[in-house]
C-alpha angles and dihedrals in degrees: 000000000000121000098301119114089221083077088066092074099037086042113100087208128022103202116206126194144134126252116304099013083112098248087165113045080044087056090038100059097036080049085063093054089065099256123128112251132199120177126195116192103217110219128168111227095044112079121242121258102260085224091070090075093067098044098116105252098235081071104055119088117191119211110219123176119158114263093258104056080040083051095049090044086055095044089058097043090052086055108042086055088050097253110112119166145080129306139142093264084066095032101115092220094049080052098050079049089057095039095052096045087049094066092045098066092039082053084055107042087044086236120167118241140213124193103221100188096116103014122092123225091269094043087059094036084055094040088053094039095042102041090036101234117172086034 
């Protein structure tokens, strides 16, 4: 559905997150399946579209993983791209502040949520498809 707001309202499912919860690869593979996909990285310094208020909320999905698989993802991530270390994007308080920002937003929008620890991207693609959530 590319990087324009207008996505939000054509998508099926707007899928909010923030980094690492694998919003893409999520979008990507319900994409696949033929569904329209918008995702939304949720961070908290960078204000939200204004458009996302007016998303009907049967169509928000909210990503939601606790702060220390997030951290490991980011860890690896880090890594794999050659830059190990420690910053805040792998610090686990700057996570929970994510995190719990995360599920704000998803509180105020009425979006539906999935907790992704132990699912793969198909088990969640199937959680949200199956059990319809997001329509």
């Amino acid at each position: 559905m590319g990087k324009t707001q207008k996505g939000f309202f054509k998508a099926d499912y707007v899928i909010l997150g923030p980094s690492r919860t694998s919003k893409t690869p999520l979008s990507m593979y319900l994409a696949n399946k033929s569904y329209k996909v918008a995702n939304l990285p949720l961070i908290p310094q960078v204000s939200l579209p204004k458009e996302i208020f007016d998303v009907p909320k049967e169509k928000l999905i909210g990503l939601v993983a606790t702060p220390e698989v997030i951290q490991r993802t980011r860890e690896k991530r880090l890594n794999s791209l050659g830059l190990g270390g420690s910053s805040s994007y792998t610090d686990l308080s700057h996570i929970k502040e994510e995190m719990d920002y995360a599920k704000d937003i998803y509180h105020k929008l009425k979006a539906k949520t999935v907790q992704i620890d132990d699912m793969s991207i198909e088990e969640t693609a199937e959680y949200i498809t199956r059990f319809q959530i997001g329509r």
